[in-house]
PDB file of N, CA, C and O in Angstrom:
ATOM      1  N   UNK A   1      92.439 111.978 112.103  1.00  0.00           N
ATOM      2  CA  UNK A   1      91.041 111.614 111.877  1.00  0.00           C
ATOM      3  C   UNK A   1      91.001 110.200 111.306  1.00  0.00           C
ATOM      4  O   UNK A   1      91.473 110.042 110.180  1.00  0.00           O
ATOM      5  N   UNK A   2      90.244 108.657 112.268  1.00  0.00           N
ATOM      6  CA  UNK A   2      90.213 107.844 110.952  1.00  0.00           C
ATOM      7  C   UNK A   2      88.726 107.867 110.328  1.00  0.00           C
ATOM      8  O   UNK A   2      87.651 108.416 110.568  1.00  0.00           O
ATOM      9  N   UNK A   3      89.323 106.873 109.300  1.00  0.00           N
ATOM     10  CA  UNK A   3      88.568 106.944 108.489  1.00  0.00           C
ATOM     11  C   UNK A   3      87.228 105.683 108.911  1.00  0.00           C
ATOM     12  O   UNK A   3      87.499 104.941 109.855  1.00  0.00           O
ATOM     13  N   UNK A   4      85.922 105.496 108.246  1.00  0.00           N
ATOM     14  CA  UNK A   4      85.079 104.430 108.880  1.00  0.00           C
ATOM     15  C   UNK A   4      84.580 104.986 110.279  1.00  0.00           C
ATOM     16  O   UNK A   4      84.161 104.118 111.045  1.00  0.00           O
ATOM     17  N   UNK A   5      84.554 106.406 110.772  1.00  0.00           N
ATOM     18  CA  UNK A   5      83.664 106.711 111.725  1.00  0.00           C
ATOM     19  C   UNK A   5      83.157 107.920 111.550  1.00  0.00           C
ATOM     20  O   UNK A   5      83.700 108.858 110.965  1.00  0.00           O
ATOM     21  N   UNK A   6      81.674 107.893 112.271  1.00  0.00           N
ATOM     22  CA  UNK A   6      80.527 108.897 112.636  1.00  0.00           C
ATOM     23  C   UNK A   6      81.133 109.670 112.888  1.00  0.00           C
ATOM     24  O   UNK A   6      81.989 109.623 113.772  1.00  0.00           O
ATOM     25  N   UNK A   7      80.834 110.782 112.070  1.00  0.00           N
ATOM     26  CA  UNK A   7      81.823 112.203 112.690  1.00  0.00           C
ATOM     27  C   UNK A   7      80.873 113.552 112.750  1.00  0.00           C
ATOM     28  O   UNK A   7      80.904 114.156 111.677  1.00  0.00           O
ATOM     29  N   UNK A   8      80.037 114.165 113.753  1.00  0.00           N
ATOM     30  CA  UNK A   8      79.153 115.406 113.517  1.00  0.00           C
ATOM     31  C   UNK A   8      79.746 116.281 112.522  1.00  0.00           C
ATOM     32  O   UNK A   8      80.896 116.671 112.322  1.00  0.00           O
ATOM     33  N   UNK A   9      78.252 116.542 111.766  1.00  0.00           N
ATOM     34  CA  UNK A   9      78.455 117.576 110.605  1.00  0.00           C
ATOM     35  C   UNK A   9      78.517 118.885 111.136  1.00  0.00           C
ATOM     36  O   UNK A   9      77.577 119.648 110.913  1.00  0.00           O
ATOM     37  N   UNK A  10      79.497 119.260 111.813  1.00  0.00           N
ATOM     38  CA  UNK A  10      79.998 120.998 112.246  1.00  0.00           C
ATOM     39  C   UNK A  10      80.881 121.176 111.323  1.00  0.00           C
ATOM     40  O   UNK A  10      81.301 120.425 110.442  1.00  0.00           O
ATOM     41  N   UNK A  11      81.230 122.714 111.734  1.00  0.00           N
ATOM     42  CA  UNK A  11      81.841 123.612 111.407  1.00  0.00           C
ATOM     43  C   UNK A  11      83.610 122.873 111.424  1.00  0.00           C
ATOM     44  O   UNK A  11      84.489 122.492 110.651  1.00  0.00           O
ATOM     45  N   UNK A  12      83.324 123.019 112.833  1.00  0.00           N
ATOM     46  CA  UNK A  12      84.587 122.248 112.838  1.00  0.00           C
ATOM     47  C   UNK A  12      85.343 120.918 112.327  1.00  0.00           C
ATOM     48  O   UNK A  12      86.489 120.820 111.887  1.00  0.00           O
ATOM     49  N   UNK A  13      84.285 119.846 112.530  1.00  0.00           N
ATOM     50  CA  UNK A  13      84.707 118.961 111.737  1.00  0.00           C
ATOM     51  C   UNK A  13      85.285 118.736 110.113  1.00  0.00           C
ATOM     52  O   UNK A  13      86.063 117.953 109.568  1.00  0.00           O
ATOM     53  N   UNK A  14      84.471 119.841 109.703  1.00  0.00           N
ATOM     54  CA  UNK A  14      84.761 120.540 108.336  1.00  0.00           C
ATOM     55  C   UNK A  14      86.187 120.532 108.165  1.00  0.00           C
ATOM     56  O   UNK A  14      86.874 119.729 107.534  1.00  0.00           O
ATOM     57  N   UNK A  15      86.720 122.120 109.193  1.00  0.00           N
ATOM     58  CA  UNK A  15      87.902 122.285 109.060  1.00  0.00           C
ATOM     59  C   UNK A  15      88.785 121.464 109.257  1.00  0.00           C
ATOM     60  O   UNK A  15      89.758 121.416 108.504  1.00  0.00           O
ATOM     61  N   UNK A  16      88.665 120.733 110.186  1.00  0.00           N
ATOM     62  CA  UNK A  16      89.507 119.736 110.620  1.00  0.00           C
ATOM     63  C   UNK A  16      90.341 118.418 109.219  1.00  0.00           C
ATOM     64  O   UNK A  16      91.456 117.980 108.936  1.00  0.00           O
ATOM     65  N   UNK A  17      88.786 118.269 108.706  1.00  0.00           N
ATOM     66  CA  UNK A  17      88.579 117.496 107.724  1.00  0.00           C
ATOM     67  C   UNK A  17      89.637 118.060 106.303  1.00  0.00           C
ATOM     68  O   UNK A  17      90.230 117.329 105.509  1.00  0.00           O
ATOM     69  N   UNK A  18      89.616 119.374 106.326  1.00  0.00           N
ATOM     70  CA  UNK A  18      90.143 120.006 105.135  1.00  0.00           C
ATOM     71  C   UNK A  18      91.366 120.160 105.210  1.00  0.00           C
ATOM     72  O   UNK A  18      92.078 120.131 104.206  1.00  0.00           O
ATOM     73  N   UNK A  19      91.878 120.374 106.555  1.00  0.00           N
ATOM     74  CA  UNK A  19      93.528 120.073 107.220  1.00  0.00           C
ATOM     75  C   UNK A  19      94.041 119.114 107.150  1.00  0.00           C
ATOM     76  O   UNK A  19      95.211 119.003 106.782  1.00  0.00           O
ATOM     77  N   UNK A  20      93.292 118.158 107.488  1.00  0.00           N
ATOM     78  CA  UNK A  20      93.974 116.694 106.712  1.00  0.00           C
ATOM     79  C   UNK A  20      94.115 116.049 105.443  1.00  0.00           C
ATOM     80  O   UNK A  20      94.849 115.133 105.072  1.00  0.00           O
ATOM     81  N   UNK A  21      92.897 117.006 104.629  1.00  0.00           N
ATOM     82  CA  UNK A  21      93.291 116.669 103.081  1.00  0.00           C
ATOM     83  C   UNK A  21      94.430 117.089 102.818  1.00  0.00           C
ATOM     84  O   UNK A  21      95.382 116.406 102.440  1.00  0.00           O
ATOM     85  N   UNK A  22      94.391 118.823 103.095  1.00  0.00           N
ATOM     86  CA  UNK A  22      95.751 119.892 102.455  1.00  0.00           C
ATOM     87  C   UNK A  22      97.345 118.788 103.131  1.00  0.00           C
ATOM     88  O   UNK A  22      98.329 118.434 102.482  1.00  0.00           O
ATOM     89  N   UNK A  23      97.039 118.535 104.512  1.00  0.00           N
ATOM     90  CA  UNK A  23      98.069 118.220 104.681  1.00  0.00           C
ATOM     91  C   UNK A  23      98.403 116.475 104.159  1.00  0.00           C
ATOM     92  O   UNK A  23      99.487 115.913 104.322  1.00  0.00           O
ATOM     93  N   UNK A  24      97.582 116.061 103.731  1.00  0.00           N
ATOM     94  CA  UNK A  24      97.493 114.569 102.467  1.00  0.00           C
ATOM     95  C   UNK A  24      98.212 115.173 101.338  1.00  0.00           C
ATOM     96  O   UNK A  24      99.244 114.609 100.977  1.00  0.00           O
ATOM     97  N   UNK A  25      97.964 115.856 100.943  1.00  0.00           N
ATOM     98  CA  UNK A  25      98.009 116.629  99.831  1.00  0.00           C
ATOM     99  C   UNK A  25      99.863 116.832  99.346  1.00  0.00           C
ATOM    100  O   UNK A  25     100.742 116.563  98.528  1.00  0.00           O
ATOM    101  N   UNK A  26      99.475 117.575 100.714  1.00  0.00           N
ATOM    102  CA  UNK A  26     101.602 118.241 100.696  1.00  0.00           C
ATOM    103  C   UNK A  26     102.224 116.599 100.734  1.00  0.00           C
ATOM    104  O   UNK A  26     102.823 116.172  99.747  1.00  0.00           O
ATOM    105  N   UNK A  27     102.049 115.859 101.788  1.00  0.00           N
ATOM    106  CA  UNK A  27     102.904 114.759 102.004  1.00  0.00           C
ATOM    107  C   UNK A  27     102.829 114.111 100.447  1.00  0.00           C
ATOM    108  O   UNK A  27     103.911 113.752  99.983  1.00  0.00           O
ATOM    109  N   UNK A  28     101.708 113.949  99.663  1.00  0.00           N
ATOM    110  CA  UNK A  28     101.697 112.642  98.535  1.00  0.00           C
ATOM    111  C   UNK A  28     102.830 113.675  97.589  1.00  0.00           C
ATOM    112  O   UNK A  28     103.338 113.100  96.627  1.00  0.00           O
ATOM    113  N   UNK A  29     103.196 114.997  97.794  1.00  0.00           N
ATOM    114  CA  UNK A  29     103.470 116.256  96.600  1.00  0.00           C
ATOM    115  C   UNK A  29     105.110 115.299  97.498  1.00  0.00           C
ATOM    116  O   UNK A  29     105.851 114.523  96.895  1.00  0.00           O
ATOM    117  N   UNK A  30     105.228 115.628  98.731  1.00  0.00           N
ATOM    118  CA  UNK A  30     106.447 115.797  98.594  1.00  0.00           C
ATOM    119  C   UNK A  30     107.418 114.101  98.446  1.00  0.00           C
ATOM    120  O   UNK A  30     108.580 113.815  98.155  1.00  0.00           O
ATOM    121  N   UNK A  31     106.331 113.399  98.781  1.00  0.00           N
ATOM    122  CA  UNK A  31     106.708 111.875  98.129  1.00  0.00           C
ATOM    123  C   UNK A  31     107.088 111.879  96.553  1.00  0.00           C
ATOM    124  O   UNK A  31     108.145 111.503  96.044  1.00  0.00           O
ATOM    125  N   UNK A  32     106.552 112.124  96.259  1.00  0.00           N
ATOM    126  CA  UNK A  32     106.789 112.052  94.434  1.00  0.00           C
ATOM    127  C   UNK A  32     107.756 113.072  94.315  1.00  0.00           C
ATOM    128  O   UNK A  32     108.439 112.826  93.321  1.00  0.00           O
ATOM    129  N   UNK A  33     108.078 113.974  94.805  1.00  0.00           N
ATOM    130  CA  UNK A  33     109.240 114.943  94.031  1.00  0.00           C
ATOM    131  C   UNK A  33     110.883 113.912  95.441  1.00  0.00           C
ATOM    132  O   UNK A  33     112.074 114.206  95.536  1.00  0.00           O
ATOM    133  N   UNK A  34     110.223 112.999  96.055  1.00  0.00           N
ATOM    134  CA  UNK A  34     111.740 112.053  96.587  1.00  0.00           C
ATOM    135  C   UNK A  34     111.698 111.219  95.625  1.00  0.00           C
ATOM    136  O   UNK A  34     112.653 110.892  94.921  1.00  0.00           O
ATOM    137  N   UNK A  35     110.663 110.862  95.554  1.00  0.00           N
ATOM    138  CA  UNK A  35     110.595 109.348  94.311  1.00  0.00           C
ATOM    139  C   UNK A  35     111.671 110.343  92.885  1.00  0.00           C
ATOM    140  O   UNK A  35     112.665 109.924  92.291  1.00  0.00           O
ATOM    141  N   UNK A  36     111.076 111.489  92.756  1.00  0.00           N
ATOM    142  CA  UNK A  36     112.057 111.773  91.553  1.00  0.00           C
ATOM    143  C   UNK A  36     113.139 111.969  91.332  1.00  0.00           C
ATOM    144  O   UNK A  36     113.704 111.926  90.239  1.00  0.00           O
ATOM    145  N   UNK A  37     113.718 112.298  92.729  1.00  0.00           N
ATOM    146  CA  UNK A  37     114.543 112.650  92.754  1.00  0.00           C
ATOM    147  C   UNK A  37     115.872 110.762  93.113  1.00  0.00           C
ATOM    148  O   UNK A  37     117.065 110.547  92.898  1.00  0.00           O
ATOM    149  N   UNK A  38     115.017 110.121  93.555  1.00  0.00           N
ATOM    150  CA  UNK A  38     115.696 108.965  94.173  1.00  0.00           C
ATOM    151  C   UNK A  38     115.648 107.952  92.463  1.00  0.00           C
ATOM    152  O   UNK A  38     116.393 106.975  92.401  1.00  0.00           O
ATOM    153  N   UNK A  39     114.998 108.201  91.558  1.00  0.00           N
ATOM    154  CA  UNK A  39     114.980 107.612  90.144  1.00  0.00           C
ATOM    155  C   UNK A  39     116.027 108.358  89.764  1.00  0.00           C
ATOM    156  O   UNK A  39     117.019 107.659  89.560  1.00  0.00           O
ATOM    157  N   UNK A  40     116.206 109.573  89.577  1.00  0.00           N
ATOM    158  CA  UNK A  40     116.975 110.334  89.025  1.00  0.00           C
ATOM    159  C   UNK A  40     118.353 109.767  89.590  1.00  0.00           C
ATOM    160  O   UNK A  40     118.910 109.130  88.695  1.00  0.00           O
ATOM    161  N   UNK A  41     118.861 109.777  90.400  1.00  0.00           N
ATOM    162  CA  UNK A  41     119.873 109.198  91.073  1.00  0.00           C
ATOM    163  C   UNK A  41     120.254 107.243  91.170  1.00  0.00           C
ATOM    164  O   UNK A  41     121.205 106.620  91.643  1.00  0.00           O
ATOM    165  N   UNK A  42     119.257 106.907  90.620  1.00  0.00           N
ATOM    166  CA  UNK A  42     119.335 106.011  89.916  1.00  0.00           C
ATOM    167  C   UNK A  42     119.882 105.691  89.025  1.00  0.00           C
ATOM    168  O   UNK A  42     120.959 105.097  88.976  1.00  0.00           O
ATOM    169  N   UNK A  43     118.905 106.201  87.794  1.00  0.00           N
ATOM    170  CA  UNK A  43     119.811 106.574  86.341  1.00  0.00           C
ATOM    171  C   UNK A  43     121.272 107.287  86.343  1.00  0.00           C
ATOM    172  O   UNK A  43     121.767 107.428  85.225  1.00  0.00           O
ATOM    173  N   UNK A  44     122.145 107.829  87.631  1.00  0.00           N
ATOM    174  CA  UNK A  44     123.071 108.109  87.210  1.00  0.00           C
ATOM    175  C   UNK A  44     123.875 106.779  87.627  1.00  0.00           C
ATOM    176  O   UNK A  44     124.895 106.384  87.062  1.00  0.00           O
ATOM    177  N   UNK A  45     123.459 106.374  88.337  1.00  0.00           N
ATOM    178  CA  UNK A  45     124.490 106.033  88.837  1.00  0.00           C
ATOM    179  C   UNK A  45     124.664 104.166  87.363  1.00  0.00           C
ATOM    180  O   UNK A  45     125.538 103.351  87.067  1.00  0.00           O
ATOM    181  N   UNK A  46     123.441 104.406  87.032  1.00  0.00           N
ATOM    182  CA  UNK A  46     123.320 103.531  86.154  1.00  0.00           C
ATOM    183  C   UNK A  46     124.210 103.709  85.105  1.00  0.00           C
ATOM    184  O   UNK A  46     124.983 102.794  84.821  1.00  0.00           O
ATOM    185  N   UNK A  47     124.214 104.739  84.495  1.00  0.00           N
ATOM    186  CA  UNK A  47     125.092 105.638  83.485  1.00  0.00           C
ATOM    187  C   UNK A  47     126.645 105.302  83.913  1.00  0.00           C
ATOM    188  O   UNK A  47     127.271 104.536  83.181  1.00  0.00           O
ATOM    189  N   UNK A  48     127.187 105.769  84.901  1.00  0.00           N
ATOM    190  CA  UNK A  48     128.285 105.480  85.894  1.00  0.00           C
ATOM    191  C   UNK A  48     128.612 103.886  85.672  1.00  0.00           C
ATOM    192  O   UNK A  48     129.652 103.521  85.124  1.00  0.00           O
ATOM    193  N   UNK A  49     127.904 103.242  86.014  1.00  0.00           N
ATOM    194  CA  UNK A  49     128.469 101.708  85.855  1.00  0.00           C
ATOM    195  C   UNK A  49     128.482 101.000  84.460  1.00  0.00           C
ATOM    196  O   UNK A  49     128.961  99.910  84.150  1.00  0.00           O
ATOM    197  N   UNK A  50     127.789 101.971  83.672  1.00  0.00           N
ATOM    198  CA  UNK A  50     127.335 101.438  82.193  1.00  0.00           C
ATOM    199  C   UNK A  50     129.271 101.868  81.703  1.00  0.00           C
ATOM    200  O   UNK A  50     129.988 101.028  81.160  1.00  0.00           O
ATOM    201  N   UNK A  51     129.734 103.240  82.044  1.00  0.00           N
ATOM    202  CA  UNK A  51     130.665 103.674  81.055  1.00  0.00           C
ATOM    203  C   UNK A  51     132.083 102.596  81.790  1.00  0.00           C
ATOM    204  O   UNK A  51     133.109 102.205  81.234  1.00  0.00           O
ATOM    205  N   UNK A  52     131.616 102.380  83.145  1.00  0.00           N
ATOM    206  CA  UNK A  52     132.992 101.493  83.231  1.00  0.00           C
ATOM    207  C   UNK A  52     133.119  99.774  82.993  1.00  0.00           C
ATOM    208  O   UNK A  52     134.213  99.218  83.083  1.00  0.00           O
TER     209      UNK A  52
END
């Protein structure tokens, strides 16, 4: 769906509309738990070069 166009107020458009939030939703969830995981792996390896 983009965004900046006329879109009829149905039923469907609704749903449609709400499928692309949920699925906004999951993608921004599963970005931030890589981001945490890619910081986290950071700091070790930071740790790692700190002790040698």
């Amino acid at each position: 769906m983009s965004f900046g166009q006329n879109v009829a107020a149905t039923k469907i458009e609704l749903f449609k509309y709400k499928k692309s939030s949920q699925i906004a939703v999951m993608v921004q969830q599963i970005l931030d738990d890589k981001r945490k995981v890619l910081l986290k792996n950071i700091e070790e390896m930071i740790q790692e070069a700190s002790k040698a």
